[in-house]
N, C-alpha and C positions, 0 to 999 in steps of 0.2 A: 504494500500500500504506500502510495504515494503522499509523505506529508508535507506541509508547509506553511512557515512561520510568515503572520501576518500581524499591523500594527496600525494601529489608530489614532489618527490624529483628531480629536478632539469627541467628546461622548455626549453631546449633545441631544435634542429630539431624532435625529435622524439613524447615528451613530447609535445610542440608546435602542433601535430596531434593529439595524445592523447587528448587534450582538443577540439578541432577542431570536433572530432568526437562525446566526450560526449555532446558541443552544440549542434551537426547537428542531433543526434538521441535521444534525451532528453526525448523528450515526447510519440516518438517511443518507447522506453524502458519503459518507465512508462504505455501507452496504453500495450503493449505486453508481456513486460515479468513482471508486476506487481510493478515495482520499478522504486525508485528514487533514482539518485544517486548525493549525494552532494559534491564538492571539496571545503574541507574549509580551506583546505591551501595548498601553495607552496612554495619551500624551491627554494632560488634561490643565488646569490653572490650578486646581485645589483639591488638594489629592484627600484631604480630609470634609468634603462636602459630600452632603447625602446625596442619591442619584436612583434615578429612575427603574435602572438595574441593579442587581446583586454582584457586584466585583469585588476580584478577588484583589485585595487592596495591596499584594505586592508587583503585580503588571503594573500598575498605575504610578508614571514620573508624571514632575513638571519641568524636564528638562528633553526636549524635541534629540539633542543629541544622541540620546540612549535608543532612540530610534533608526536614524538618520547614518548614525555610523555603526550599527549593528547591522555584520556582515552575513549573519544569521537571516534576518528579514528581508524578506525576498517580495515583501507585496503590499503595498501604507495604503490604506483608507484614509481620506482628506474628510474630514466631515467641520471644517471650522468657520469656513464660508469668507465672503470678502476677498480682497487683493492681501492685505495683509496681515499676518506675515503669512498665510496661505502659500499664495506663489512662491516664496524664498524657499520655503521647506518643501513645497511639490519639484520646484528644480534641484534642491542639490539631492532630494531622493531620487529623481529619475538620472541626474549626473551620474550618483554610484551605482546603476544600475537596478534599481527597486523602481519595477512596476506600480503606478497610480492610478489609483478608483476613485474616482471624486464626483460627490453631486453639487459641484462648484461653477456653475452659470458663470457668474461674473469674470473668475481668474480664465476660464475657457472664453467666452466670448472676447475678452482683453487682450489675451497673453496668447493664445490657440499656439501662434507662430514657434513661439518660444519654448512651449512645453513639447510642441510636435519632435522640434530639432531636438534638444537635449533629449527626449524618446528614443529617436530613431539614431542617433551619436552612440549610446550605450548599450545599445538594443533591447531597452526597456519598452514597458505596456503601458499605454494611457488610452485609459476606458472611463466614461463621461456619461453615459444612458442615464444615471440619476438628476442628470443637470436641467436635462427638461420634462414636465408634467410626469417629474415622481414616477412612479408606476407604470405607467402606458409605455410598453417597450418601441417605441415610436422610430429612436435612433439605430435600434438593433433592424426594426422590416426595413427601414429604409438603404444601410447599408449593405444586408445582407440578403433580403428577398424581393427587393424592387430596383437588382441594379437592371433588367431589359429593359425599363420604362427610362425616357425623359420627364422627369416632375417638371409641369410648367407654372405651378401653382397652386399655393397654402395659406389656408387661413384656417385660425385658429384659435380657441379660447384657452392661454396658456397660465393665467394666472387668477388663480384658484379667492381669493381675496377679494378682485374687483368684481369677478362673476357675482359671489356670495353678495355684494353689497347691489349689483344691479339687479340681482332678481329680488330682495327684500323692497327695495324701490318700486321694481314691473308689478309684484305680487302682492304685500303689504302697505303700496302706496306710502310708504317711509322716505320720509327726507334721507339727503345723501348724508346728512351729521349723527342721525340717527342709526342708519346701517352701519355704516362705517362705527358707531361706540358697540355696538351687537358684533361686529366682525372681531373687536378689538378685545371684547368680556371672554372672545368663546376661541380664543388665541390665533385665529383664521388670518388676522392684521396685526404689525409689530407695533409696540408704545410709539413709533414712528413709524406711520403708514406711507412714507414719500417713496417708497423704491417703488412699491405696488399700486397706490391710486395714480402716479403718475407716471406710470407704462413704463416704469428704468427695467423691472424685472423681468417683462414681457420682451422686450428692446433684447436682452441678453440671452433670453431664448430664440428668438424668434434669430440672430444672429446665426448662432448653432443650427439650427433649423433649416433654412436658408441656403447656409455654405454646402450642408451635406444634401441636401432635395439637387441644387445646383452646378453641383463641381464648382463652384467660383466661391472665394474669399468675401465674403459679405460684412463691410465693416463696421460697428456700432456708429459710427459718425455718420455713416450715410443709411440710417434708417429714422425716418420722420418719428416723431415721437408725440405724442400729446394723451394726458389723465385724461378721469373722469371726472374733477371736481369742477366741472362747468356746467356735468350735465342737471337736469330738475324735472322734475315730476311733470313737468308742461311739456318737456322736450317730449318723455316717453309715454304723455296719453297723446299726443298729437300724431308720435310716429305707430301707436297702434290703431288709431283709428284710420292712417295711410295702408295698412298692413302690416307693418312692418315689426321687429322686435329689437331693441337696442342690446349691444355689446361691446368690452372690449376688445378688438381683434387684432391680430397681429396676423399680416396679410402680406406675402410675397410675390412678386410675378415674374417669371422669367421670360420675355418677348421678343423676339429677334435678337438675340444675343445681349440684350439690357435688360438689370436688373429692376425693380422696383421693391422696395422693403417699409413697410410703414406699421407703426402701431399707435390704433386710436379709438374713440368711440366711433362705431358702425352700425347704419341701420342693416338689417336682412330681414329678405321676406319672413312671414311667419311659419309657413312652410318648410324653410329652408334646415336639413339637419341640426344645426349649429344652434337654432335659436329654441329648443329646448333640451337647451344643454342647461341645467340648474346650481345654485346653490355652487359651492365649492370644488362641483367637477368641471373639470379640463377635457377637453377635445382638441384633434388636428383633422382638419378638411385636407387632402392631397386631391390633387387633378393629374394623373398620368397619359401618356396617348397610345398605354397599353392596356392597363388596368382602368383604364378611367373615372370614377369618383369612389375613393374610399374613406372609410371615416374611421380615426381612431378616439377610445371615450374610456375616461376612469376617473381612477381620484389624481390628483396633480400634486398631493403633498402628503406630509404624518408619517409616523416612523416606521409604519410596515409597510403601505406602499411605495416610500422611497428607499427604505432598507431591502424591499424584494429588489429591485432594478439595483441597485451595487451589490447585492451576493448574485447577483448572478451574472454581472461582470466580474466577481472574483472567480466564480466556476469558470468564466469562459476564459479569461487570463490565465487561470492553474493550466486550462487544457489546450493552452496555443504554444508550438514548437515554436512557432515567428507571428511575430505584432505586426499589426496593421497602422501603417501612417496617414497621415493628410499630403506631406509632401508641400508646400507651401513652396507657391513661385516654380514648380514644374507640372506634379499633378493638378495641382487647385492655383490657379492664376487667382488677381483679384478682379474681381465684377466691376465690370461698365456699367454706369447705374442709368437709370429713366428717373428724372426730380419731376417730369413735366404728365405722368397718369393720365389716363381719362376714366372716371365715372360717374355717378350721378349725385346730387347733393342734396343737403335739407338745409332751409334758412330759415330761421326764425327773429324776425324782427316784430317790434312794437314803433307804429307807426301814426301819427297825427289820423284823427278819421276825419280825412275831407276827400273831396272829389278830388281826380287825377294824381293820387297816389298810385292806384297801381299801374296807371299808365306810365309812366317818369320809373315808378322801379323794375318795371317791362323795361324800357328803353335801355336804362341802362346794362340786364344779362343781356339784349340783344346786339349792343356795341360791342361785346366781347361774344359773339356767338357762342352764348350759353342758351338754351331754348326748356321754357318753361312747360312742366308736363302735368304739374297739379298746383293747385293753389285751393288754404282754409282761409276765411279771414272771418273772425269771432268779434263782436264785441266789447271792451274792458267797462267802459261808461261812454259818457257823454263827446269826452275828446279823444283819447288813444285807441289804438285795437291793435291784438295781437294780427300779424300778417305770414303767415305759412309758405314757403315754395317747395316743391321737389322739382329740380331739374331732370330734363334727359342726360345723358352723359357729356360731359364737359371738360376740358382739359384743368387741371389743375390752377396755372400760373393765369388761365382766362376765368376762372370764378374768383380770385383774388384779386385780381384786377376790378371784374365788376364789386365786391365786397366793398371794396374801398374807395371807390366813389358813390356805392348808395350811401354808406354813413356819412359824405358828406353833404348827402340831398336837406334841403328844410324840411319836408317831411318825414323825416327818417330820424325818431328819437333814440333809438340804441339796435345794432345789431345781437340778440341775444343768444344767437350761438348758429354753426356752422358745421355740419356733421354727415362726413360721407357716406353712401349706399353703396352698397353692394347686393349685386342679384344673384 
């Protein structure tokens, strides 16, 4: 039987599963796939703090060295998150040749380049499946059962947090300050919710995501980004009574050899798979032009469905004679992007109620050939009314352009928000 010393960097929620799972299938793993796998240390801050599991308190340093240069371990779990000091200790383990498992979005979507070369330099394993939507072995079909297809397009609900607070909103009619403190009581949102209401977390999957659907280098700088703390309870009964159901998505297109990469709110049809995706699970829409629409759907976070997707990138690590690279700047060039999209939009403004407003706010999407496919306009009182558009498909840099001369019409009291469709 084949054994093999493994070490962990930091025992957090996730990491906390990760060991939950090596006890619970221990002898499973050794009866079936031939091996044994030892943790003989973990790297933690406070080696005298209570913990979620029952460890055995002489594995447990707070000094990464006892890992790091222990020529014994041959395979480090990252479980610490962030750039720092993450990264430092994921390169000089892959430097010494210790393969890494990490469900670290961020240090991957940042650093890819970096940790690929020093990988493929020592001929160490970097395996990552935990980095995006937890559980849903998303990264394993795509590189291992969809290479016949070209992927030309992904959208996705990848962060499990903004979902939960959008459908407490669609479903409960809950302000966003409300959802978002229920997200936050029930640990779903960090005491600092800015990575995830404001799409940083989705941005660094969608990254990951992207590069591998694509063969091309997809860089966090050139993916559009915008939260949800704009959206309101007017945006999402207006856009249901259009059809339609709000989300955040994180949405990729590959099109004549240019990229497009964006994450934002999105209306989709109500129909559409993705829009009764609920509550804190995570889905990814793929478009192939051999398999043609597939959907994958689970939980996106918590420590057994991200602790399954790292033990079993440590089974498939144990079981590979040679690692698989990205190859950076020969296999994976970087993407030629598209900033200039075309599709459909919502605009919601509050407008004077007089005669030949909507003519004058006509005029001006049709100076930028944007062409008007529906129009609400309600009531507020006596002077204002809310004023509703959904465009037909529109170029990007031609709906901002019209945006920013209706706010400066006299009849245009504030543009209240601007939010792409998708069909």
């Amino acid at each position: 039987m084949r054994e093999v010393q493994i070490a962990f960097l930091g025992l957090g929620n996730v990491g906390s599963g990760v060991y939950k799972i090596l006890q619970m299938r221990k002898k499973e793993f050794e009866e079936k796939e031939d091996l044994r796998i030892n943790i003989k240390r973990i790297l933690v801050r406070n080696i005298n703090k209570k913990r979620a599991v029952e460890v055995d308190r002489n594995i447990l340093t707070d000094n990464p060295d006892d890992i790091l240069n222990d020529p014994e371990i041959s395979i480090v779990a990252e479980f610490i998150g962030g750039e720092k000091p993450a990264l430092e200790y994921l390169l000089k383990a892959l430097n010494s040749g210790k393969t890494v498992v990490t469900a670290n979005k961020e240090v991957i979507a940042r650093h890819w380049e970096k940790l690929d070369e020093a990988a493929k330099a020592s001929g160490a394993g970097l395996y990552y499946e935990a980095s995006v939507c937890g559980g849903i072995p998303v990264i394993k079909a795509i590189q291992e059962s969809l290479q016949a297809n070209r992927i030309e397009r992904i959208m996705g609900i990848i962060n499990g947090t903004t979902n939960y607070i959008l459908t407490k909103m669609s479903e409960n009619n809950e302000r966003f300050e409300e959802a978002l403190r229920k997200a936050q009581e029930l640990g779903y949102a960090e005491p600092d919710p800015t990575a995830d209401i404001e799409g940083y977390d989705a941005a660094f999957k969608l990254s990951i995501l992207s590069t591998l659907c694509f063969h091309k280098r997809v860089h966090l700088d050139n993916i559009l980004r915008e939260g949800i703390t704009n959206i309101t309870l007017e945006d999402i009964s207006y856009g249901r009574e259009l059809g339609y159901a709000l989300k955040l998505l994180a949405i990729a297109k590959d099109n004549d050899g240019k990229v497009e990469a964006r994450v934002h709110p999105t209306f989709i049809p109500l129909n559409h798979p993705l829009s009764s995706v609920r509550s804190s699970f995570n889905a990814v829409y793929l478009k192939g032009d051999c398999f043609g629409d597939m959907m994958f759907f689970g939980r996106g976070a918590g420590d057994l469905p991200t602790g399954s997707a790292v033990v079993s990138d440590i089974l498939t690590a144990c079981g590979r004679k040679e690692h698989r690279y990205m190859d950076f700047g020969k296999k994976t060039a970087d993407a030629v992007y598209n900033d200039d999209w075309k599709t459909k939009y919502y605009v919601r403004l509050t407008v004077k109620d007089q005669p030949g407003v909507l003519a004058e706010i006509a005029g001006y999407f049709g100076k930028y050939q944007v062409s008007i496919a529906s129009v609400i306009q309600k009531g507020y009182g006596d002077t204002t009314a809310p004023l509703i558009f959904v465009t037909h498909e529109a170029s990007e840099k031609s709906i901002q352009k019209a945006i920013a001369e209706i706010r400066e019409s006299k009849y245009v009291i504030s543009v209240d928000n601007l939010i792409r469709v998708e069909e």
